[in-house]
C-alpha positions in Angstrom: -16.8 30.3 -2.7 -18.2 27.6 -0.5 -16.8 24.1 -1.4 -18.8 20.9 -0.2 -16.2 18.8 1.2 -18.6 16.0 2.0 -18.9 15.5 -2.1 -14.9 15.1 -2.1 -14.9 11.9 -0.5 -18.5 10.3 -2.3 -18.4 7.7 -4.8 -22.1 8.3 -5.3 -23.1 6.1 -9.0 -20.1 4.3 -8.8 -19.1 0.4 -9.0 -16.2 -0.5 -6.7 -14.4 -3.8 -7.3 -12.3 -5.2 -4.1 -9.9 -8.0 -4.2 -9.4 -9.6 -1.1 -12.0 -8.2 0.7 -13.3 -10.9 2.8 -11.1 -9.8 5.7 -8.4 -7.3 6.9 -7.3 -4.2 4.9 -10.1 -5.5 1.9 -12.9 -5.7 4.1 -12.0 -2.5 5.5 -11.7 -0.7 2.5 -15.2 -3.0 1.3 -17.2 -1.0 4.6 -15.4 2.2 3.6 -16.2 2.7 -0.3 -20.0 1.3 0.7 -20.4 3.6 3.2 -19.2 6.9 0.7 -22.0 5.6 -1.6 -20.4 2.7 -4.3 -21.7 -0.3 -5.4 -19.1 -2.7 -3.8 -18.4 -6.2 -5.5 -16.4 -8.0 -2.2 -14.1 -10.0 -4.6 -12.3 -13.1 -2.3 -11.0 -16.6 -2.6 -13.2 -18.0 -0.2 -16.7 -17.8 -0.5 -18.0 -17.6 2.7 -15.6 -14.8 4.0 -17.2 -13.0 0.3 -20.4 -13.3 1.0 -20.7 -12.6 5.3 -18.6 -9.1 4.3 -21.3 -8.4 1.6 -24.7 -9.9 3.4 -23.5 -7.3 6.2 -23.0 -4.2 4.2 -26.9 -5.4 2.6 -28.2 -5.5 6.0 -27.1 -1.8 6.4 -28.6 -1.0 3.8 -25.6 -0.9 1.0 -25.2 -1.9 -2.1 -22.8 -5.2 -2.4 -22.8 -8.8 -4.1 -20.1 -11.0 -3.5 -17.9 -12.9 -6.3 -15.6 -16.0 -5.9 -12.2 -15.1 -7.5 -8.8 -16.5 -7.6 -7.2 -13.5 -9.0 -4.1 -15.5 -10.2 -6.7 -17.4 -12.5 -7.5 -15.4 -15.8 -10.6 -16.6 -16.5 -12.0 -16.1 -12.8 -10.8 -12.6 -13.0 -12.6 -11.8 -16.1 -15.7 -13.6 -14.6 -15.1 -11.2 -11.4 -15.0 -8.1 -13.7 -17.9 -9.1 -15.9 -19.8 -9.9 -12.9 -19.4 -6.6 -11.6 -20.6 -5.1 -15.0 -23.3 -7.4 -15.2 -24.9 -6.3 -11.7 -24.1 -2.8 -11.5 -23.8 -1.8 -14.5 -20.5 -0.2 -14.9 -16.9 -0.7 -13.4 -15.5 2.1 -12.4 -13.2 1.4 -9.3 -10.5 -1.3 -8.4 -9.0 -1.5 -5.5 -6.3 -4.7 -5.6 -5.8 -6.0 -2.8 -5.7 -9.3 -2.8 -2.6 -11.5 -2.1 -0.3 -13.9 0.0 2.6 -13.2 2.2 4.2 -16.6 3.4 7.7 -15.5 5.0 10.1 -18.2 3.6 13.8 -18.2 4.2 15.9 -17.8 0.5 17.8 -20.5 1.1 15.2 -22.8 1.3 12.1 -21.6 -0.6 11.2 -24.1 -3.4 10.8 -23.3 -6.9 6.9 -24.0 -6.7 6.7 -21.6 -3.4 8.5 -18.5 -5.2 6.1 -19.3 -8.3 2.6 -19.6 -6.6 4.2 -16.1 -4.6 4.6 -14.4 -7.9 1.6 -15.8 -9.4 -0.9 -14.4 -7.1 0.5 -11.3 -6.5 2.4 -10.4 -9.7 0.5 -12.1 -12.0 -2.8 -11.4 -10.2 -1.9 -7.0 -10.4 -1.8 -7.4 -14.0 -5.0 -9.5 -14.6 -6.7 -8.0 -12.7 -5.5 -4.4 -14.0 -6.3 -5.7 -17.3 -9.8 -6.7 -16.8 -10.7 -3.9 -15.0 -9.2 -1.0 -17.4 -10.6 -2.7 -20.4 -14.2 -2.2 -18.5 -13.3 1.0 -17.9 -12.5 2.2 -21.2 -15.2 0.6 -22.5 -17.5 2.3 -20.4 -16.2 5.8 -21.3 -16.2 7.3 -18.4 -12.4 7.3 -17.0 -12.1 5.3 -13.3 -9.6 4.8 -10.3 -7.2 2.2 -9.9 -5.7 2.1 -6.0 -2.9 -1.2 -6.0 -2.2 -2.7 -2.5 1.3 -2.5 -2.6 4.0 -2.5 0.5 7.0 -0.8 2.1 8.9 -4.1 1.6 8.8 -2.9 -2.3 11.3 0.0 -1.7 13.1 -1.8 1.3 13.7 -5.1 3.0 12.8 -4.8 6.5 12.2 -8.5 8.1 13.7 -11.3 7.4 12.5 -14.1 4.8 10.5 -12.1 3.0 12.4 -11.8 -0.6 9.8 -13.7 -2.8 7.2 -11.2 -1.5 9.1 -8.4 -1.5 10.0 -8.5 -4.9 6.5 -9.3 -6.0 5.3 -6.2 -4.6 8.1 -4.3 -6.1 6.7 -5.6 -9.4 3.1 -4.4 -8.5 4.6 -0.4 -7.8 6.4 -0.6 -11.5 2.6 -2.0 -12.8 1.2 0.6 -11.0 3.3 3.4 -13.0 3.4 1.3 -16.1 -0.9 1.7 -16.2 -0.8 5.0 -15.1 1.2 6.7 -18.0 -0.7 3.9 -20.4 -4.1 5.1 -19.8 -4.0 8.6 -18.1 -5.4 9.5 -22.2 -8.8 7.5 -21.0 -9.1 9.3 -17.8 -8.2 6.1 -15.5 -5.9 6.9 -13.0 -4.0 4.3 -11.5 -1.9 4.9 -8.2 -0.7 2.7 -5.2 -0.7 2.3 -1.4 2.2 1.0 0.3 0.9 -0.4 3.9 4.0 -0.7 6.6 3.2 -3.1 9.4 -0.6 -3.5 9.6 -2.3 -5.7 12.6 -4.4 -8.3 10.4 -5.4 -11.8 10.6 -3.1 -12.9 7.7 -0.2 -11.1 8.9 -0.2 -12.2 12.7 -1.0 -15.7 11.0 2.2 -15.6 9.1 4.4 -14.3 11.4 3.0 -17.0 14.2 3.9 -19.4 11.6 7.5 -18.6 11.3 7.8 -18.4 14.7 6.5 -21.7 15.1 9.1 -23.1 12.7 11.9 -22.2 14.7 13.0 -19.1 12.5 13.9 -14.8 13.2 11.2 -12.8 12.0 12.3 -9.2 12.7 15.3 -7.8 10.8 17.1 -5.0 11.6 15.0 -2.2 10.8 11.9 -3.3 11.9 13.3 -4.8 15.1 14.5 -1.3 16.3 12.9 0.7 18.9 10.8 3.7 18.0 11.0 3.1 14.8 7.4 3.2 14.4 7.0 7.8 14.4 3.4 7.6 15.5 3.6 5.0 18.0 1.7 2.4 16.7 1.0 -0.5 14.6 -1.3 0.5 10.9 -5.2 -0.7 11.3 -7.0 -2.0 8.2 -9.0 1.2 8.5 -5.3 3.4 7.8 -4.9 1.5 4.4 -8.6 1.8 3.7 -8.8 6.1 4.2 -6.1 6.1 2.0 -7.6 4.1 -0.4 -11.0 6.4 -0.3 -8.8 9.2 -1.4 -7.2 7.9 -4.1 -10.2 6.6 -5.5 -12.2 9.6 -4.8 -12.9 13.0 -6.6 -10.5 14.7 -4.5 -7.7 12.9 -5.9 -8.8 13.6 -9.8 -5.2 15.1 -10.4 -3.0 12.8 -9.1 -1.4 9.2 -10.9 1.1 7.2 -11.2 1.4 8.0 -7.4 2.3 5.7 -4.0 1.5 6.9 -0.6 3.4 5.3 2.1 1.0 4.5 5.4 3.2 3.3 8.0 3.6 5.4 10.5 6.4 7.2 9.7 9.1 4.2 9.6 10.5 4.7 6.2 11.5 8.2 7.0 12.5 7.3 10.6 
């Protein structure tokens, strides 16, 4: 029997919501999913970074509209997702990925630093989780869940990064926690865990610490040939995983994470 591979990896009819898409791995993954054929709501804080992603994939010909959302705000999540509805008609993809990374040392991070950490990252997962499943089910027609998670959620690899780390450890357990909640509706909810990826906000970070006097690499990450393939992650690597996930040819598989890093966990 011939199989059509090309229809593996459409999202043909389908209404993709993407957190932090106005640059990096979520614009990445915005180009991708418009390019296999969704409707792609580019989802970002700032509005002008929202709506250059979105005015480009229109000029290509794409379907996309851009929504302002602060995805640690519950009522600007539940505008993004009613937005989404309210345009295209259904939701029927989320791909999280919106979130902050500031690499504070433990000893000094403030209550209100650890807090606004947690709050978009933690707190923003499970809104926007929320939002989007209740669409789903009320659309009856199942839908994909792909969480931007991290390697730092299994293990601490540079130093200063505790408050982040443990957020995204809390986003893997959310990711598992929806999965097993709502395989019965046919949403399937699984998780990518980037290793080091070359984007703005990341080199902005780390330029930051640096600036401030402080060690950035720990250890692990520090080590020579660490890195299996021989290179840093591109937005593009998180995005192909993401396609898959949220694509046909991953209809049996949740409650899942797929590392993309290179090979450094293992190595």
């Amino acid at each position: 029997m011939k199989i059509n591979l090309d229809t593996l990896f459409r999202l043909d009819g389908k209404t993709a919501v993407i957190t932090g898409a106005g640059r990096g791995i979520g614009k990445a993954t915005a180009d991708l999913f418009a390019s296999a054929g969704a409707s792609v709501v580019v989802a970002d804080i700032d509005p002008a970074s929202g709506r250059a992603v979105a005015d480009e994939l229109q000029r290509d010909g794409l379907r996309a509209a851009a929504v302002t959302v602060d995805v640690a705000e519950e009522t600007s999540v539940e505008q993004m997702c009613a937005a989404a509805v309210g345009t295209f008609g259904s939701l029927d993809i989320l791909v999280h990925g919106a979130g902050i990374f500031p690499k504070i040392p433990l000893l000094t991070i403030t209550v209100e630093q650890w807090d606004r950490i947690q709050a978009v990252n933690l707190r923003g997962t499970m809104l926007c989780l929320r939002a989007a499943i209740l669409r789903m089910r009320a659309g009856g027609r199942g839908g994909a869940v792909v969480n931007i998670s991290s390697v730092s959620s299994r293990r601490e690899l540079i130093y200063h990064n505790a408050a982040y780390g443990a957020s995204k450890a809390g986003v893997s357990n959310l990711t598992k926690v929806a999965a097993l909640e709502f395989a019965a509706d046919k949403i399937r909810v699984n998780a990518v865990l980037p290793g080091g990826v070359a984007t703005e906000g990341a080199m902005q970070a780390t330029a930051e610490l640096t600036r401030a006097g402080f060690k950035v690499e720990g250890p692990l990450a520090g080590s020579p040939g660490r890195m299996l393939l021989g290179r840093i992650g591109t937005a593009a690597d998180i995005a192909n995983a993401c396609l898959f996930l949220a694509s046909p040819a991953a209809d049996y598989i949740t409650g899942e994470e797929i590392v993309v890093d290179g090979g450094f966990l293992v190595s």
